[in-house]
C-alpha positions as CSV (number, residue, x, y, z in Angstrom):
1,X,-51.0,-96.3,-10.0
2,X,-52.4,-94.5,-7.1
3,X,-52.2,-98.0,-5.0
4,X,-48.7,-97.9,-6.6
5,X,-47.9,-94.6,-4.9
6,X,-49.6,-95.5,-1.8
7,X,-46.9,-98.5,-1.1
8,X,-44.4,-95.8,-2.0
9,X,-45.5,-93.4,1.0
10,X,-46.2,-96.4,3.4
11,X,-42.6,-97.7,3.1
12,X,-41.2,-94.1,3.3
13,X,-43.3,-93.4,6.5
14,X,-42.7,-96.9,8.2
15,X,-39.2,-98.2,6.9
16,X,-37.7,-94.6,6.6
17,X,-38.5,-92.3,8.6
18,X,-39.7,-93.5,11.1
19,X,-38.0,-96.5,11.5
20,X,-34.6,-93.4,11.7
21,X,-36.5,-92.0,14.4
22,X,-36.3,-95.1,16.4
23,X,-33.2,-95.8,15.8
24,X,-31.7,-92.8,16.2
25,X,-33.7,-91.3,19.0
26,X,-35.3,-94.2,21.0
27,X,-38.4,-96.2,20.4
28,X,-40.2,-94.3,23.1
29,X,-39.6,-91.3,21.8
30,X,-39.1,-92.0,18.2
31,X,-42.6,-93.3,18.9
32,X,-44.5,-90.3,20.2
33,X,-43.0,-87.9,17.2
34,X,-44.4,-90.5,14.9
35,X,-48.0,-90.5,16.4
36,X,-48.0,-87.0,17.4
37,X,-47.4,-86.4,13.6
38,X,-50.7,-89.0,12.9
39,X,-52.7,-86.7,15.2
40,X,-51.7,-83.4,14.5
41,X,-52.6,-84.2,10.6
42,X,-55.7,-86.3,12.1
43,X,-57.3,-83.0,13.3
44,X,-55.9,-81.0,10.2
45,X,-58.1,-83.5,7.9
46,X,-61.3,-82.9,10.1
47,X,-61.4,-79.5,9.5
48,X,-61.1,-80.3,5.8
49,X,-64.5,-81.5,3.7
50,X,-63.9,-83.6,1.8
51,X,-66.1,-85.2,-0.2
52,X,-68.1,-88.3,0.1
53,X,-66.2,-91.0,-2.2
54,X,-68.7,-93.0,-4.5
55,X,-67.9,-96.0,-6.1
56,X,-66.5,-95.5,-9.7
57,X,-69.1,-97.8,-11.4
58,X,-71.9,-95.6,-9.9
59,X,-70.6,-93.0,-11.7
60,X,-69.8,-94.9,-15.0
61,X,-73.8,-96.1,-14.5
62,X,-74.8,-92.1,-14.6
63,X,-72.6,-91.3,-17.3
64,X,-74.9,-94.1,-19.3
65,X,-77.6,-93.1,-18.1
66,X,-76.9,-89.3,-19.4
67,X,-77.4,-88.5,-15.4
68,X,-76.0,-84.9,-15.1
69,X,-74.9,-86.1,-11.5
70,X,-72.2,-88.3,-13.1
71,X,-70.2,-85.4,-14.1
72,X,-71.0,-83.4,-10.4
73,X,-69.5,-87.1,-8.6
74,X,-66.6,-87.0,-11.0
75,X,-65.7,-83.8,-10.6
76,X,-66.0,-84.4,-6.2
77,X,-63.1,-87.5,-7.3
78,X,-60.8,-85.5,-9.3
79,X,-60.7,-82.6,-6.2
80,X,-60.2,-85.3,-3.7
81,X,-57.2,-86.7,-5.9
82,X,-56.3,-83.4,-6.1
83,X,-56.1,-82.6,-2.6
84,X,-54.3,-86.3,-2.0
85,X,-51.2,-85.1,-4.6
86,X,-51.1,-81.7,-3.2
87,X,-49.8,-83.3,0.3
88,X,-48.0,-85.9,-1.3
89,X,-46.1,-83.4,-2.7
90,X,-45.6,-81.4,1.1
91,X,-44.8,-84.9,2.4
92,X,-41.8,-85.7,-0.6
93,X,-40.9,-82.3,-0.3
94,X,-40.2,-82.4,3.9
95,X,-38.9,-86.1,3.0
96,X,-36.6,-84.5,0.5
97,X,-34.4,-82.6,3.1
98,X,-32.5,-84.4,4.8
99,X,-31.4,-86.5,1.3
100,X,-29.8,-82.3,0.5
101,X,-28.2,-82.2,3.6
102,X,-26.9,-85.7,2.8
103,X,-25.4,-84.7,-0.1
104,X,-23.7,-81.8,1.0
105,X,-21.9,-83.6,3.8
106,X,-21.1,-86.3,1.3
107,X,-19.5,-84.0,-0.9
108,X,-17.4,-82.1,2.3
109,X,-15.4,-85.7,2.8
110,X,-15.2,-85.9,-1.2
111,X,-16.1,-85.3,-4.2
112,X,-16.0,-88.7,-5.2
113,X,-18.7,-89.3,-1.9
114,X,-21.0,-86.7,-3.4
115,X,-21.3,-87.4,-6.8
116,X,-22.3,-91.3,-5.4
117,X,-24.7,-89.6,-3.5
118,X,-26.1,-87.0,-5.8
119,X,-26.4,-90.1,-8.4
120,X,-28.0,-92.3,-6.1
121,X,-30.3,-90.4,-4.5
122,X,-31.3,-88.4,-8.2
123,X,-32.7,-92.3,-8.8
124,X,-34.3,-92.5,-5.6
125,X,-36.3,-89.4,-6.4
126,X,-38.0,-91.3,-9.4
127,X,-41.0,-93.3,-7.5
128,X,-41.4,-90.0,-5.8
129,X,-41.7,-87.6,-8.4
130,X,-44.5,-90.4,-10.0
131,X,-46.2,-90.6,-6.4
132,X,-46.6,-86.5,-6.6
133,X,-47.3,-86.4,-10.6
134,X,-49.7,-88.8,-10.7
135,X,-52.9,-87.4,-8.9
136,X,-51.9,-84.0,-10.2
137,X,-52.2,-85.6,-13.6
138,X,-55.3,-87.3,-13.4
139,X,-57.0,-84.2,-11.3
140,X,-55.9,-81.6,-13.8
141,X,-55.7,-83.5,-17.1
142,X,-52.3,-81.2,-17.3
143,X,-49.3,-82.5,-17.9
144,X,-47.0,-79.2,-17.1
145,X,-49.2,-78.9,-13.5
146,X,-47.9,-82.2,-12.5
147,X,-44.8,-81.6,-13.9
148,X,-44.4,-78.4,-12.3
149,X,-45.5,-79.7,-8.5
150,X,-43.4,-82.9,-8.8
151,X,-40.7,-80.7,-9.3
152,X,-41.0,-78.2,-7.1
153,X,-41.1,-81.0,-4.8
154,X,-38.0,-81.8,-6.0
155,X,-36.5,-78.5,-5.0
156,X,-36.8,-79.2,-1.8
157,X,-32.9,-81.2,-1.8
158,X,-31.2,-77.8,-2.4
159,X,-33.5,-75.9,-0.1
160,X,-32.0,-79.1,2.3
161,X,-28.6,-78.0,1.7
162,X,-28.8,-74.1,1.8
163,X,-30.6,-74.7,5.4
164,X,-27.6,-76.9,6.4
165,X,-25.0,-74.9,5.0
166,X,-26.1,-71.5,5.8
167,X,-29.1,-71.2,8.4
168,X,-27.5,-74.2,11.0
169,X,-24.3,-74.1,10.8
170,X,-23.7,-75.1,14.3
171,X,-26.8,-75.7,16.2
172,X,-28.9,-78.0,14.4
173,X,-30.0,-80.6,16.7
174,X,-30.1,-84.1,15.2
175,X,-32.7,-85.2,17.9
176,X,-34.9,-82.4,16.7
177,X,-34.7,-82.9,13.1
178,X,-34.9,-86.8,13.3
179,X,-38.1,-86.5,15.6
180,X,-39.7,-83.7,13.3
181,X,-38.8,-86.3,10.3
182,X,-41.0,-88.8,12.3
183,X,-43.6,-87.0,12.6
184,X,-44.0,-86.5,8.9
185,X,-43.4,-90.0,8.7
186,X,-46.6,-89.9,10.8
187,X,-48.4,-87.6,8.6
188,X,-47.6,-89.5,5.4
189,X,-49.3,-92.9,6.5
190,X,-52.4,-91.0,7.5
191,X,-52.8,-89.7,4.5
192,X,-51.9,-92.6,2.8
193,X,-54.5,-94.9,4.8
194,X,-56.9,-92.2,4.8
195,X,-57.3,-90.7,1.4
196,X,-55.1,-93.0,-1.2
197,X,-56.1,-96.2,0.0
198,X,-59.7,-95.4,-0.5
199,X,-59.2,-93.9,-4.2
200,X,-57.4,-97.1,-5.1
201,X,-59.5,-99.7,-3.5
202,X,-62.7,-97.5,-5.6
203,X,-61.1,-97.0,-9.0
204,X,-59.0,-100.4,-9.3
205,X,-60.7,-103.0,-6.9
206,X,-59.7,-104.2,-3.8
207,X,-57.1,-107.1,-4.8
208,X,-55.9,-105.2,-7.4
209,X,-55.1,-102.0,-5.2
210,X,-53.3,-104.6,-2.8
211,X,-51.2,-105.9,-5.2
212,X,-50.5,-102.3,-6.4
213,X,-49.1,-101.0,-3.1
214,X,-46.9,-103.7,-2.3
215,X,-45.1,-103.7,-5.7
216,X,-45.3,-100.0,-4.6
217,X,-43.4,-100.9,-1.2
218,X,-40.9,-102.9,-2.8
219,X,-39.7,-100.6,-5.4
220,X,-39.1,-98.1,-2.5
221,X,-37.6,-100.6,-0.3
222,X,-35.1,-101.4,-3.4
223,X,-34.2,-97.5,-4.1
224,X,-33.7,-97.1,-0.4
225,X,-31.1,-100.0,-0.6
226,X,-29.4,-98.7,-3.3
227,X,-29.4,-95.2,-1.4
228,X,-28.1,-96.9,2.1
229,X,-25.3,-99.0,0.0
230,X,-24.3,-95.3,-1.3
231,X,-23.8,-93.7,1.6
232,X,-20.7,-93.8,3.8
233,X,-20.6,-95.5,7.3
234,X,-20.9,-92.9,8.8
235,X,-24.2,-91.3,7.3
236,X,-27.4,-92.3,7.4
237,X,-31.1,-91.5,6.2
């Protein structure tokens, strides 16, 4: 599963946001808001310990063994999930608002645009909410924690719309925003490749991981179809 929500971020970051950013801002510079995202999260990480990830049969060996250091190791994996849903979670949630501000302008031209929309994208927001719940899950053993992130994650749609609505109303750039959702696009794969990757590669194995995050990839690549088909021809995401 945490392969599985590592395809998820991948195709959000690569085939969503920043593939808008290119298209709707140029591929030079759609290019540098991307990477500068990669680095700016890249020097963020160093200054973050993390710790050193051991394989999960070590750990399983330890347990056997009644080896006190089994638990210390397992407890070192459950903090470094942790700290991979957490920014999931930041990631989804600065993914999340543009899909608000969609909605509101949907609903402007119609109601019958808006509800599409709303309906849509409240399907879309499945894979996420698993990518966020999951690590939360397994980190915390709680279900109402990762309940209660993957939702506030959530949130983040209406906070989209009150932004739009209320805060911009006239100057929000669309270069600005689209190059700031690039970056997080950058953000999003180096986290992905950087912390998920790892985790699922240890805990599932190598091929199994692999097969994980491309399922992962092509269940977001269908929701986003079914998101694009929604939209009018005039919007995009």
């Amino acid at each position: 599963m945490q392969g599985f929500a590592a395809g998820l971020m991948l195709c959000i970051s690569f085939l969503d946001l920043a593939h808008n950013a290119i298209n709707s801002i140029g591929f030079l510079k759609g290019n540098l808001w991307f990477f500068g995202g990669v680095v700016f999260f890249g020097i963020i990480a160093n200054f973050i310990p993390e710790p050193t990830l051991t394989s999960s049969l070590d750990v399983k060996s330890k347990k056997k063994n009644g080896d006190q250091g089994g638990k210390d190791i397992m407890k070192k994996h459950r903090r470094q999930v942790l700290f991979s849903g957490i920014i999931t979670a930041i990631g989804i949630s600065l993914h999340n608002f543009p899909e608000g501000m969609a909605v509101f302008l949907g609903s402007l031209k119609g109601i019958r645009v808006g509800i599409n929309l709303a309906v849509a994208i409240a399907l879309h927001n499945i894979p996420e909410g698993v990518a966020v719940a999951l690590p939360i899950y397994y980190a915390t053993q709680s279900k109402w924690q990762a309940f209660k992130l993957a939702t506030l994650s959530g949130l983040a749609e209406p906070l989209g719309v009150v932004l739009v609505a209320y805060l911009f109303p006239s100057s929000l750039s669309p270069e600005i925003l689209e190059g700031l959702l690039g970056s997080v696009g950058g953000v999003m794969a180096f986290l992905t490749l950087h912390e998920m990757l790892p985790l699922a590669f240890d805990y599932a194995g190598q091929k199994q991981a692999v097969k994980a995050v491309f399922f992962g990839m092509a269940f977001m690549s269908a929701s986003l179809y079914l998101l694009e088909i929604s939209l009018p021809d005039e919007m995009s995401l």
